[in-house]
C-alpha positions as CSV (number, residue, x, y, z in Angstrom):
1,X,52.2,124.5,32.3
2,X,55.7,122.8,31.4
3,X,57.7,124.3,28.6
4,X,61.0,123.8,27.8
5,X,63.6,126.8,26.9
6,X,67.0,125.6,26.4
7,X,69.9,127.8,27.4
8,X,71.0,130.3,24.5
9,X,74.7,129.8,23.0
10,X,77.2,131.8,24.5
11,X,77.7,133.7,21.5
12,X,74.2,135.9,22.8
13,X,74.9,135.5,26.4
14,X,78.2,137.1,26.5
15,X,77.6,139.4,24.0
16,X,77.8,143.4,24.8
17,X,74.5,145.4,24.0
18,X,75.7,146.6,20.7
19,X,76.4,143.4,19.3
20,X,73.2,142.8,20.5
21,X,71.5,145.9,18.7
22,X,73.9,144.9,15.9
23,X,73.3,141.8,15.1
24,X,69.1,142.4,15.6
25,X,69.2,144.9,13.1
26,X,71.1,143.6,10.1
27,X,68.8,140.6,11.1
28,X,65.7,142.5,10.6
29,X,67.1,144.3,7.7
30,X,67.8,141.0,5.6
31,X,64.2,139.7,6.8
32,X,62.6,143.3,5.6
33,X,58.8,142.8,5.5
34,X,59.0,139.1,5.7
35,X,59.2,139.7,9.9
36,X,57.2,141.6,11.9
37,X,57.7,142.3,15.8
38,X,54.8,142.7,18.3
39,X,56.0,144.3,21.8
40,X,53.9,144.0,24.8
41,X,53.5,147.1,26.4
42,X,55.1,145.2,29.6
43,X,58.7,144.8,27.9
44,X,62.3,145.3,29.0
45,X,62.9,148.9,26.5
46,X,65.8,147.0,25.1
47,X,63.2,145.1,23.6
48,X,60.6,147.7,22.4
49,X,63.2,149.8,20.6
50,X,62.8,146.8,17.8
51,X,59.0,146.5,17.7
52,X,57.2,147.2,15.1
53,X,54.1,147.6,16.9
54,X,53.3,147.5,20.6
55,X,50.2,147.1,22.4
56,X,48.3,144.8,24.5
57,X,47.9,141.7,23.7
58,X,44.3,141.6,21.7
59,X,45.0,144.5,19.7
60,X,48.5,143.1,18.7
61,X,47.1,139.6,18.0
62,X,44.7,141.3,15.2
63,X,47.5,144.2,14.1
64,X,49.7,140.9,13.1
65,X,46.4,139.5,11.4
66,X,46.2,142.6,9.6
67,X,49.8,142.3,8.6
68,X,49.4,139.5,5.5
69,X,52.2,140.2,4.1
70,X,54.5,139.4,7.2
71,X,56.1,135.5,7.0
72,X,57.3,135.4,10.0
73,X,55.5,137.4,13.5
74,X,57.8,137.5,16.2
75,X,55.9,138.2,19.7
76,X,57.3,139.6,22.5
77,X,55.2,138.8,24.9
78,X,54.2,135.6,27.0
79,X,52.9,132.4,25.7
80,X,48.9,132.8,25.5
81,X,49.5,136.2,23.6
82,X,51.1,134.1,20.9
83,X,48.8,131.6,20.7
84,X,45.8,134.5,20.1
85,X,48.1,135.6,17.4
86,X,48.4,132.1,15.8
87,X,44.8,131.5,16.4
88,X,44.4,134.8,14.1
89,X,46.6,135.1,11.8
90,X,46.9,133.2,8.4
91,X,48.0,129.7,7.8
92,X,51.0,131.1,6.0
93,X,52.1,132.9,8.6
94,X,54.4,131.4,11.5
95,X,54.0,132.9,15.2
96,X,57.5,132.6,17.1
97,X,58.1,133.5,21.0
98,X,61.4,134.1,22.0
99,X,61.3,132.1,25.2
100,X,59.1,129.7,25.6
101,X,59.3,130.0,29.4
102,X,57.8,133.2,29.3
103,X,54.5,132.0,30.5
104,X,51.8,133.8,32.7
105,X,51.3,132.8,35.5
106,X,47.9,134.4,36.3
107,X,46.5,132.1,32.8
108,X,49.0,129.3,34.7
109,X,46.0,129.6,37.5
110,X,43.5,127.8,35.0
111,X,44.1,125.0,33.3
112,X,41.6,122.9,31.0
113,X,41.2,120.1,32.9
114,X,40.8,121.6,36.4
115,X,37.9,124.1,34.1
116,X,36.4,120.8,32.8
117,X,36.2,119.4,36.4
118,X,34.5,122.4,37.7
119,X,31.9,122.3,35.1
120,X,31.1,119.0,35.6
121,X,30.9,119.7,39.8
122,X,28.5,122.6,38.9
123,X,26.1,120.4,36.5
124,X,25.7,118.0,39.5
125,X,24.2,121.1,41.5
126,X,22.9,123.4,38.9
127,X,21.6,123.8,35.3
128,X,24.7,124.8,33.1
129,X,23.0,125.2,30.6
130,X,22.2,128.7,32.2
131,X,26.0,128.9,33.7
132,X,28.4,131.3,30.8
133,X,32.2,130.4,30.7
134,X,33.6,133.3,30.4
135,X,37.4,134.0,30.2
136,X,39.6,136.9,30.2
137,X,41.9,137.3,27.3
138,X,44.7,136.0,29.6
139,X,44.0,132.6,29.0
140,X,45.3,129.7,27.5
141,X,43.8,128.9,23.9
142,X,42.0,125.8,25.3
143,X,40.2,127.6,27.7
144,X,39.3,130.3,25.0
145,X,38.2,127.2,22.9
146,X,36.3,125.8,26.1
147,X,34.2,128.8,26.5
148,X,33.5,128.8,22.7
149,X,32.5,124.8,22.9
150,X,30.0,126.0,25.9
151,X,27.9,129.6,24.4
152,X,30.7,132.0,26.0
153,X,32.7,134.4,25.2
154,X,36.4,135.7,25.8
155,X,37.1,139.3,27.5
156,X,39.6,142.3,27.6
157,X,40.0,144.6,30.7
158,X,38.8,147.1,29.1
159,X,35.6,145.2,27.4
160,X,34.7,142.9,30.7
161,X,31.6,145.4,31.6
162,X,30.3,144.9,28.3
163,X,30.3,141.2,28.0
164,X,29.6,140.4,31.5
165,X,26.2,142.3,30.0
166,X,25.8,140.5,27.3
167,X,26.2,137.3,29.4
168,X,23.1,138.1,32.6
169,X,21.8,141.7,31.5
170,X,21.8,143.1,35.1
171,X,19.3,145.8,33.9
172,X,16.7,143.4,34.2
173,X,15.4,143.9,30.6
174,X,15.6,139.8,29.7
175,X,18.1,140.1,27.4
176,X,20.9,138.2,29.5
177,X,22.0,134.8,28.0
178,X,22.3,133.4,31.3
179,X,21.6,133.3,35.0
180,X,25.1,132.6,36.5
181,X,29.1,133.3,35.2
182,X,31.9,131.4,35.6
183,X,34.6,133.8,34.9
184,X,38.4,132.8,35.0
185,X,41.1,133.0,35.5
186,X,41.4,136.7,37.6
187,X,39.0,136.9,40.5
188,X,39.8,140.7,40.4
189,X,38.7,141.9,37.4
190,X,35.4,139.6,37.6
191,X,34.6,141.2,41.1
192,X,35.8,144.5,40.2
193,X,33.5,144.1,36.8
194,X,30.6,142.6,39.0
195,X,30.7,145.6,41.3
196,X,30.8,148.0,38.6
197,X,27.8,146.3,37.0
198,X,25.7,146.9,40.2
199,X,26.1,143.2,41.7
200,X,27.1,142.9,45.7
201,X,29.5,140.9,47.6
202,X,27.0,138.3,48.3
203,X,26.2,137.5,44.4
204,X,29.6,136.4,43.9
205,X,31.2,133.3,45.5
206,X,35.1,132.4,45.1
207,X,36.4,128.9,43.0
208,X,39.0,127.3,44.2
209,X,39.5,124.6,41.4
210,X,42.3,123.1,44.9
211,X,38.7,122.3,46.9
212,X,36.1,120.1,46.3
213,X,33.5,121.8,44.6
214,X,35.7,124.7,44.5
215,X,35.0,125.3,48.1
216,X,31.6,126.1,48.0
217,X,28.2,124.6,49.6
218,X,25.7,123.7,47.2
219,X,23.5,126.2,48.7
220,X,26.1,128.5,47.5
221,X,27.0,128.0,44.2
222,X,23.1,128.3,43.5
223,X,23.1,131.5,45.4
224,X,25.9,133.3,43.5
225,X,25.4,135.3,40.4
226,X,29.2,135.2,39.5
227,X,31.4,132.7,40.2
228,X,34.9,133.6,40.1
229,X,38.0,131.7,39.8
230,X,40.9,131.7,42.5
231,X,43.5,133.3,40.0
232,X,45.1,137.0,40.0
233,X,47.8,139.0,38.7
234,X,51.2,138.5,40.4
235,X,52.3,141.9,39.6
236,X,49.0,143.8,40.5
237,X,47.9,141.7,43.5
238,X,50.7,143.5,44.9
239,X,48.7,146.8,45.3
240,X,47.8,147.9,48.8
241,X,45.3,150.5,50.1
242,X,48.5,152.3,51.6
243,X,50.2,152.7,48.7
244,X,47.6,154.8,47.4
245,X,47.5,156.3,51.0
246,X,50.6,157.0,51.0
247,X,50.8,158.3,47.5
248,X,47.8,160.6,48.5
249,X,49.7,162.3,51.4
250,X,52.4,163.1,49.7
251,X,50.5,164.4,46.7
252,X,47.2,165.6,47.6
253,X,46.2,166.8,44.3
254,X,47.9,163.7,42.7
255,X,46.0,161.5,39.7
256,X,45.9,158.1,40.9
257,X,45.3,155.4,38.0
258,X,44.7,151.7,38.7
259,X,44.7,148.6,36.6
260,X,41.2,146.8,37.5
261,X,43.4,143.8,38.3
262,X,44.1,144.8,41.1
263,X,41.9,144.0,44.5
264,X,38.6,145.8,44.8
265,X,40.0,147.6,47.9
266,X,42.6,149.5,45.8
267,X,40.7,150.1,42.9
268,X,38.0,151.4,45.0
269,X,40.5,154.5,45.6
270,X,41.3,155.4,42.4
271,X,40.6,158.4,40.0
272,X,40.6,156.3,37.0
273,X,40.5,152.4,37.0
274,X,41.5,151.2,33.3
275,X,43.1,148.7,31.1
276,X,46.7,149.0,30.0
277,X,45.6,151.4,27.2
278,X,43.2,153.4,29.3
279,X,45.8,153.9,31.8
280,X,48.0,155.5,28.8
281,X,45.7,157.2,27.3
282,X,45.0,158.9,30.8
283,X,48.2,160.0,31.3
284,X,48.4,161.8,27.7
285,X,45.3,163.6,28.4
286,X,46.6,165.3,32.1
287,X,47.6,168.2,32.0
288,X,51.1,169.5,32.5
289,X,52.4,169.4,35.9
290,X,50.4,166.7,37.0
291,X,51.5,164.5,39.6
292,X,50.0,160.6,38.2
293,X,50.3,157.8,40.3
294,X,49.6,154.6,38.7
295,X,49.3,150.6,39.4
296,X,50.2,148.4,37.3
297,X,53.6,146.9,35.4
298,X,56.7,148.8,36.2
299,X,58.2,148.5,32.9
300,X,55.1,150.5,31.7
301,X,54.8,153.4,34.2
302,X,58.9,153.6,33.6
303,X,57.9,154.4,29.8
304,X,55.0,156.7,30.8
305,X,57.6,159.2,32.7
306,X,60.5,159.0,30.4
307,X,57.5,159.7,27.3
308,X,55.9,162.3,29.7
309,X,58.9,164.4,31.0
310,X,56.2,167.3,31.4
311,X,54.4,165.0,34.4
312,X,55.8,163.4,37.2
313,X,54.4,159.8,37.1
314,X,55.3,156.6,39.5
315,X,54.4,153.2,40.3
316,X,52.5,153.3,43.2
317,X,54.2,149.7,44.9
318,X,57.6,151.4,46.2
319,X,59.1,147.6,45.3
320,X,58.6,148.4,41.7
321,X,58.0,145.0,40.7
322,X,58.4,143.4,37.3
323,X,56.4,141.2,35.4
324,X,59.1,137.9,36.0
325,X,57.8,136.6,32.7
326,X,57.5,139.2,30.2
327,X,60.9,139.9,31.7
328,X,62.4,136.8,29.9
329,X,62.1,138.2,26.9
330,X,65.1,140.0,26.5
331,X,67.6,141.0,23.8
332,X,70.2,138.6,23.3
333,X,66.3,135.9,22.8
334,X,65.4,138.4,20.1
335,X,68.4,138.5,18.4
336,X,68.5,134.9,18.7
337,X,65.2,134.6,17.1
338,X,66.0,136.7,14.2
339,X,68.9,135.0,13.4
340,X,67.7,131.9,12.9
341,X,65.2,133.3,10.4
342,X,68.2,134.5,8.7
343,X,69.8,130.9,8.4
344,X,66.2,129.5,7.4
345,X,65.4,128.1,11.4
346,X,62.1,128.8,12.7
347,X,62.9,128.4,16.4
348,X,60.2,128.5,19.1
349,X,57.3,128.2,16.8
350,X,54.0,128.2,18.7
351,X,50.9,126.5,17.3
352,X,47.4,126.0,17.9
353,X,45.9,122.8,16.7
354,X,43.2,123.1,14.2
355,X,40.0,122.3,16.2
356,X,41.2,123.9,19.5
357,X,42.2,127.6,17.2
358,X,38.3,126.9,15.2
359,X,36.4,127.3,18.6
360,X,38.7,129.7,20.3
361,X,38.0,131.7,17.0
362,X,34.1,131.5,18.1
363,X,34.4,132.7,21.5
364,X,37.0,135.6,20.2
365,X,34.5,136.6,17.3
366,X,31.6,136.9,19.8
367,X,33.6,139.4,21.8
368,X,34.0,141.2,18.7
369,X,30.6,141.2,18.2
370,X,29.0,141.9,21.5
371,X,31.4,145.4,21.8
């Protein structure tokens, strides 16, 4: 996806951290409850100092719903977050991103059109009508509207189990809506999801939207239960077996936590496999002394040790690498942002058409519903 972020003046460029921290919060305090700021979990800490809230990016989307009385929501986060929250919030309120090249580029991996093609290759092999879109919150909102256009629904890491569920009811009792998934954009967390529901290797195939019918013989998108797109997490694909290996020898009675983004050969070694939240609310309930080692974003695990100086926690991928796109949100963008409210500008105001934020609402509200 193309965006365009033009280069900030050099007034925020060159500026010294506290101007920076200056200038944010006079800006905040002549905006007072007319601005509220929603912090990813993944941001710089320069960043999160000034949230109001943080979170993932579900539960912030619905805190800044919550939040009526806010004019102005600022999210730092990455584009799709900020389209959930314009999707849910109210038509008075305006959703602004700080840089509009912070992207994903995991949602990046599925676009509507290459979604629509695929649907139309499966109906020229199989009954869709008994295929459910399913897509991961980390989606664009026209894929979230696609899936609520075709009887689906959207999912969280740490809600997939239950919807994938509610879409083919593995348990055999009939009360699956389905017979087949197409779940995008993160291969991982389908497969991991799939396995966890009972499903084996050979009832799920691969998409590769970059292939003719994504790859696949006919004979084999009929034979899969779950079809799973050719995306993934930049950050967590980087997890390997011998981190955790290595982690292990040097900590035998270590805690190792793993994001179910990750590749089913990591998360198969882990303690706990969670969501961002899961993860954190694992490491608050170790006990002192414990030795936690955890994949997923750096810029998380960093906050988990520096909140936890009672534990000693680390990111299991000795590279310790960022999340490139969260990590263009940064402070001289915020303050930026905030200015600009200040002189009456609403810069990088992200919007949802009407009809595309009606039937993303659908396939958000049955998530709600089925968990």
């Amino acid at each position: 996806m193309i965006r365009l972020q033009g280069a900030l003046p050099e007034r925020y460029t060159a500026a010294t951290e506290d101007e920076l921290d200056g200038w944010i919060g006079a800006a905040k305090d002549a905006l007072g409850d007319r601005v509220f700021i929603l912090g990813h979990h993944y941001q710089r800490d320069e960043v999160m100092a000034w949230a109001d809230a943080r979170g993932d990016s579900f539960g912030l989307s619905r805190l800044a719903a919550a939040k009526g009385d806010a004019e102005f929501i600022v999210f730092c986060g990455v584009h799709f977050m900020a389209e959930s929250a314009d999707i849910l919030t109210g038509e008075h309120q305006q959703v602004l991103l700080p840089d509009l090249n912070a992207g994903c580029s995991m949602a990046d991996m599925a676009d509507i059109d290459s979604v629509e093609e695929a649907w139309a290759a499966l109906a020229r092999v199989t009954d869709v009508e008994r295929i459910v879109p399913i897509t991961y919150m980390n989606s664009s909102a026209a894929l979230k509207a696609f899936v609520g256009a075709h009887g689906g629904a959207v999912c969280t890491s740490s809600n997939a189990r239950a919807v994938l569920d509610w879409a083919l009811d593995p348990t055999g009792t009939g009360h699956g809506i389905g017979d087949k998934v197409l779940f995008f954009p993160d291969q991982h967390l389908g497969r991991n999801t799939g396995f966890e529901l009972g499903y084996e290797a050979g009832d799920m195939a691969v998409w590769n939207p970059r292939l003719t019918m994504g790859g696949l013989e006919d004979a084999e998108v009929k034979a899969a239960t779950l079809l799973l797109w050719k995306g993934h997490c930049s950050v967590h694909q980087r997890f390997r077996p011998e981190h955790v290996a290595a982690f292990r020898a040097a900590h035998p009675d270590g805690i190792v936590l793993i994001h179910p983004e990750c590749a089913h050969e990591v998360v198969e070694l882990a303690d706990q496999v969670g969501s961002t939240d899961a993860i954190i609310r694992a490491v608050e309930a170790a006990p002192a002394g414990s030795t936690i080692g955890i994949a997923t974003e750096i810029h998380l695990v960093k906050r988990l040790a520096d909140d936890h100086p009672d534990k000693q926690i680390s990111c299991l991928d000795p590279l310790v690498c960022p999340c490139s796109t969260m990590f263009r949100i940064d402070a001289p963008h915020l303050a930026w942002i905030l200015e600009g409210l200040v002189e009456g500008e609403v810069r990088n105001r992200i919007t949802v058409d009407a009809e595309t934020a009606r039937l993303a609402r659908i396939a958000l509200e049955r998530m709600l519903a089925i968990t």
